[in-house]
C-alpha positions in Angstrom: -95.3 -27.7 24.5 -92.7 -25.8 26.4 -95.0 -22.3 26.2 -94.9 -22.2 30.0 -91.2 -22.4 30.1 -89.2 -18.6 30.9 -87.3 -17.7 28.3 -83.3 -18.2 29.9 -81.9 -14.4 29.2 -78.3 -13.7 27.8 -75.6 -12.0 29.8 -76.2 -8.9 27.8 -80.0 -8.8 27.9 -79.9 -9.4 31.6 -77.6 -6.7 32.2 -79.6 -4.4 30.4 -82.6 -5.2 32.4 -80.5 -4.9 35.2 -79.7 -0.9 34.8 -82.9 -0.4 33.5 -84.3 -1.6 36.9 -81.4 -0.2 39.2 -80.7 2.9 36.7 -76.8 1.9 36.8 -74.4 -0.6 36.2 -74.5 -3.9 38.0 -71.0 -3.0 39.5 -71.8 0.2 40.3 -75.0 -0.5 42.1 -73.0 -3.5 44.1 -70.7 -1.0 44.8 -73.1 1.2 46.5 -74.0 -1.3 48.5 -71.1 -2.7 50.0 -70.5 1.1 50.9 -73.7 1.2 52.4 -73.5 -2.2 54.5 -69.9 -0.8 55.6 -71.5 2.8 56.7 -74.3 1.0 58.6 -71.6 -1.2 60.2 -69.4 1.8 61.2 -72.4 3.7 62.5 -73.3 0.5 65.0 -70.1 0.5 66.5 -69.6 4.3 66.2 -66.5 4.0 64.5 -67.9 6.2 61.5 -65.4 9.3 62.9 -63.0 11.1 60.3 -59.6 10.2 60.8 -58.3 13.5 59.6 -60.7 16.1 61.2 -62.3 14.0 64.2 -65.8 15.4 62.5 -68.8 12.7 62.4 -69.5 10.7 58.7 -72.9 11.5 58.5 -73.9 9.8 55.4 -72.3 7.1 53.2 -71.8 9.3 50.5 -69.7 11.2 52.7 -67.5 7.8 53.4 -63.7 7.5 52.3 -61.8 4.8 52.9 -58.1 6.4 53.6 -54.8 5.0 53.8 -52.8 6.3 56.7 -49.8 5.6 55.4 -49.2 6.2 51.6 -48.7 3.2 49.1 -48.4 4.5 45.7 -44.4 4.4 44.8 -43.6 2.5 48.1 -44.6 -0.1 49.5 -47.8 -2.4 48.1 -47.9 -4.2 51.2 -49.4 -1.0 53.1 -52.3 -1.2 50.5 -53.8 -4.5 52.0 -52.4 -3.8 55.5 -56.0 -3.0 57.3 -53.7 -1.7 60.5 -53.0 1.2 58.0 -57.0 1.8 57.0 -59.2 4.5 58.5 -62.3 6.3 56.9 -62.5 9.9 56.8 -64.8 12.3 55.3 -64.6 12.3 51.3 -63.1 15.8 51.4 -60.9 15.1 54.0 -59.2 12.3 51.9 -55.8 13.3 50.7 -54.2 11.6 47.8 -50.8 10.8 49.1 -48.7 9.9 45.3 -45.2 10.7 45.8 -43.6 11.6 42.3 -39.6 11.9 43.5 -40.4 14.0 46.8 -42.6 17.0 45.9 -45.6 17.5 46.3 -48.4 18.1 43.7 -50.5 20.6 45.3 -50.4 24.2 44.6 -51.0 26.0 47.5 -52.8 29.3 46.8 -52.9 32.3 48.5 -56.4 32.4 50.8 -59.0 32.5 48.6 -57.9 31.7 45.3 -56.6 28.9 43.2 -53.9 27.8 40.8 -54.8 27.3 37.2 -52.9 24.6 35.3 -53.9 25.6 32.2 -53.1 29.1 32.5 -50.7 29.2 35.0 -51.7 31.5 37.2 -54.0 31.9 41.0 -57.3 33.3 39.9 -60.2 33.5 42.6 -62.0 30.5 43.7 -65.1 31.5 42.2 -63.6 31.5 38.8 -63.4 27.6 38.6 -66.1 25.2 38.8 -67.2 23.1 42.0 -65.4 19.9 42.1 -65.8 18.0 45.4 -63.5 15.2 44.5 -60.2 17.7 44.7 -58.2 18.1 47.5 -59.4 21.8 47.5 -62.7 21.7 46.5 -62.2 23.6 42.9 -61.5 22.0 39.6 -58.2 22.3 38.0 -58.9 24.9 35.5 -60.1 28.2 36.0 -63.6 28.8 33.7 -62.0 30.5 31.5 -59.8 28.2 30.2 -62.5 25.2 29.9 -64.1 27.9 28.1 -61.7 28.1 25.5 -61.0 24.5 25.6 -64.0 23.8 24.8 -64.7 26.4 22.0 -61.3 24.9 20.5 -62.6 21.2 20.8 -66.1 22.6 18.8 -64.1 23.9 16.2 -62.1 20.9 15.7 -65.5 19.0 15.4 -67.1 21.8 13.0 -64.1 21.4 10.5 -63.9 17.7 10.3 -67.2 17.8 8.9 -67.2 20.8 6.7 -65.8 21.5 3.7 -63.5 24.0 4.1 -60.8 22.2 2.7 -57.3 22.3 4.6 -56.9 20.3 7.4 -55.3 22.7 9.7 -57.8 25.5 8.9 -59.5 25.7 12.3 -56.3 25.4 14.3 -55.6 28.0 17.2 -53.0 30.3 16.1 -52.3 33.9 17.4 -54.1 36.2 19.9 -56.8 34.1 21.8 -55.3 30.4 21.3 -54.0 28.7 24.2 -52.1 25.5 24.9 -53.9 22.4 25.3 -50.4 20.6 27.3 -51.4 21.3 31.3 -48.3 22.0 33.7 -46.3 19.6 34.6 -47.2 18.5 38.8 -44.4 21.0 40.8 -41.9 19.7 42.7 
């Protein structure tokens, strides 16, 4: 009788059909495209210029929406004030958190960068690539996630052997690090 009829999907079965169609997230994929409608929009009126370096947004994955003023741990009315929103190039975005005055950068000598881990400047090229920092580098050296990491497999390894003690495969002497990163300078 009602053979004809579409089946009415759930929530959850249409969201799967959703990322299998999209390959994300409906949120995500909506959220790509209001950055897209807003890059379009910014390249009609040619307003898609970097606020901090005067340099041209050429794509929208290169599109940051920037606070001029900083919010976080003053004022919450700045954050919806769109007198004090500009765009700027994703790397030219600086987080502006102000935790009692200092600053959280460390600023390295040319060159290098500061390891939180290990606490200590190292040369760029021994962290990883992370474009989402203010400086381009991750904030621990390769080293360190190295040995992180190594530590984290052990962990793993002895929960599901049988070596017995619980605290057999914990870091101790030459070679162990600490997992606590340094507290943000100021």
């Amino acid at each position: 009788m009602n053979e004809n009829k579409p089946r009415v999907l759930s929530s959850s079965e249409r969201k799967i059909r959703v990322v299998e169609q999209l390959g994300m997230p409906p949120g995500t994929a909506a959220n790509r495209l209001r950055k897209l409608v807003l890059f379009n929009q910014l390249q009609k009126h040619r307003e898609n210029i970097c606020v901090r370096c005067d340099g041209t947004i050429e794509t929208s994955d290169d599109l940051s929406i920037e606070h001029i003023k900083p919010w976080e741990n003053r004022d919450s009315d700045l954050f919806w004030d769109l007198d004090n929103i500009a765009f700027s190039h994703r790397k030219c975005n600086v987080v502006h958190v102000n935790h009692g005055g200092g600053s959280r950068k460390v600023i390295a000598p040319e060159g290098q960068s500061w390891c939180f881990y290990c606490r200590t400047f190292k040369l760029v090229e021994q962290f990883t690539v992370h474009s989402m920092r203010w400086n381009g580098v991750s904030e621990e050296c390769r080293d360190c996630k190295s040995k992180r990491n190594a530590l984290r497999d052990r962990r793993k390894v002895s929960r599901f052997s049988d070596i017995g003690s619980p605290g057999a495969c914990q870091a101790s002497g030459e070679g162990s690090i600490s997992l606590k990163p340094l507290q943000f300078l100021h």
